[in-house]
Each structure stands twice: as C-alpha cells, then as structure tokens.
C-alpha positions as CSV (number, residue, x, y, z in Angstrom):
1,X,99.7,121.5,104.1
2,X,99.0,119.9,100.4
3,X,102.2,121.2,99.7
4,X,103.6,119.1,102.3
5,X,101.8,116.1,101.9
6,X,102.5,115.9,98.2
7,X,105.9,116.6,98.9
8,X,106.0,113.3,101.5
9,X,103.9,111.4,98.7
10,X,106.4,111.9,96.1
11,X,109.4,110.9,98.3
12,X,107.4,107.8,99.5
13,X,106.7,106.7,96.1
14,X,110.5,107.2,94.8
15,X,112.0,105.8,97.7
16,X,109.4,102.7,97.2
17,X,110.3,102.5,93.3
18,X,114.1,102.4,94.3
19,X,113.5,99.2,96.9
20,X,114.1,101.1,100.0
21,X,110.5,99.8,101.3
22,X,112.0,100.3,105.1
23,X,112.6,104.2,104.2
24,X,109.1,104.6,102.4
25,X,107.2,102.8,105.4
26,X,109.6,105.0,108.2
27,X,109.0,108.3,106.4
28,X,105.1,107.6,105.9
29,X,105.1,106.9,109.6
30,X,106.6,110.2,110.0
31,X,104.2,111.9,108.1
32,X,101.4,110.3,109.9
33,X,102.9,112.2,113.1
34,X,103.1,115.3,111.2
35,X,100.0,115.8,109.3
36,X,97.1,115.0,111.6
37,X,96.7,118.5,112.5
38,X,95.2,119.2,109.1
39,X,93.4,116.5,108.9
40,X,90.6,118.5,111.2
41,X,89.2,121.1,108.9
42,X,90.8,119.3,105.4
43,X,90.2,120.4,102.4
44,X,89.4,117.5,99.3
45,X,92.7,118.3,97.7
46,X,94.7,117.7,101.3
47,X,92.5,114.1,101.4
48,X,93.7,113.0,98.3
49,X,96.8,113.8,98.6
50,X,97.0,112.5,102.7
51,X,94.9,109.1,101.0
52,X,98.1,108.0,98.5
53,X,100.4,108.9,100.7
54,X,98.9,105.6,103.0
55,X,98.2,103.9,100.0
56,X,101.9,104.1,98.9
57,X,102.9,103.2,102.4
58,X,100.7,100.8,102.8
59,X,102.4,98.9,99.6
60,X,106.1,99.7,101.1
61,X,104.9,98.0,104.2
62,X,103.8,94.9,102.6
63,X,106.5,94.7,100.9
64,X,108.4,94.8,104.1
65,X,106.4,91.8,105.0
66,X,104.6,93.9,108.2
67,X,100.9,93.2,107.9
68,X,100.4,94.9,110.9
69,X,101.7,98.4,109.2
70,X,100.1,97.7,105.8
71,X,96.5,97.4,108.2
72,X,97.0,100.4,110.2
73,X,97.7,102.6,106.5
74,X,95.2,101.0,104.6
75,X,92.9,101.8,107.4
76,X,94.4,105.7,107.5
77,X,93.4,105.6,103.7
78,X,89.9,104.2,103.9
79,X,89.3,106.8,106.8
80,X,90.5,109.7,104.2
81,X,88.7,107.8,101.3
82,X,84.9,107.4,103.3
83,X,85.4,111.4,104.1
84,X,85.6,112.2,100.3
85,X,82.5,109.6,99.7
86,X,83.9,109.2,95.7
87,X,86.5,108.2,93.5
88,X,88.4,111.2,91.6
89,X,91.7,111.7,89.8
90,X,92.3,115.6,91.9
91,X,96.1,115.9,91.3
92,X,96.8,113.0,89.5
93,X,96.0,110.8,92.8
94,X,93.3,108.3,91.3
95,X,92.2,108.3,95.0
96,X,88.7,107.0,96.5
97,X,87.5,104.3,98.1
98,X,88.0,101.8,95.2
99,X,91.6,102.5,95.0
100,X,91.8,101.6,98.6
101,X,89.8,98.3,98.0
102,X,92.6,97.6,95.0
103,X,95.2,98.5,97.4
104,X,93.6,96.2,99.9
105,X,94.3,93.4,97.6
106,X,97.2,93.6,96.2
107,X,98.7,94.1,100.1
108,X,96.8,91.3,100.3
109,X,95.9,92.8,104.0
C-alpha cells in the first residue's frame, strides 16, 4: 500500500503544479476512499506517505477556495502526523506534525 499511496501523492502533486486543483482535490478524495484499510495496522513509511498526500490536497483544496475540504485533509494529516509523534524526512516527505501546522497556515484553514 506505500506503493499506492506514493503513487496517488505524486499524481496529486503534478496535477496541483499544472493548476488542475479540482483534479488534485477529486483524486485525493478518491484516495481517501481507497486507503483507509491500511491505515489500521500502518507501517511509518505508509503514514508519511498517506500524511502528504492530505497535505498536497489540502493545498489543491484551498486553492479551489473550499475551506471545508482543506479542514477535513488537514485534519486527515494531523491524525497521520500525531500517530508518528515526530517530524522526519522518510521518503523525501518532510512530514510531521510541523509540516501540518505550516500547511495549516498557508491554507490559511
């Protein structure tokens, strides 16, 4: 399931960077259908990865101007954050809570 959830970070974040904000928030939504399963027994690695993932949607959402999205990710990535109790840079994710407090601001949720 990292795989995967890489795999839906990567797509989020180029489909953000090219201005299709609607596409990044509608396939983060998707993922947050898909992925809860492994959210149970996660590994570290899967949290990081499942952490950006709403952190990158949460930024697509906000730019969308949809506060109530950007809350319900940020809150997905503070949940992911709070289970890995520290900041780390595990596959190049810079995830933790401080990155969702940054995130936080600049959605300005």
């Amino acid at each position: 399931m990292v795989v995967t959830g890489s795999l839906f970070r990567s797509v989020a974040h180029c489909l953000l960077s090219n201005g299709w904000v609607d596409g990044a928030v509608q396939l983060v939504s998707d993922a947050a259908d898909y992925l809860p399963p492994a959210l149970r027994d996660a590994s570290a690695e899967f949290l990081w990865i499942y952490g950006t993932l709403f952190l990158a949607g949460s930024m697509a959402a906000a730019r969308a101007d949809d506060r109530a999205t950007t809350r319900a990710f940020l809150a997905e990535a503070d949940q992911a954050a709070h289970r890995l109790g520290r900041d780390a840079n595990h596959m190049w994710t810079a995830f933790g809570p401080t990155n969702v407090a940054i995130h936080r601001v600049a959605t300005v949720a």
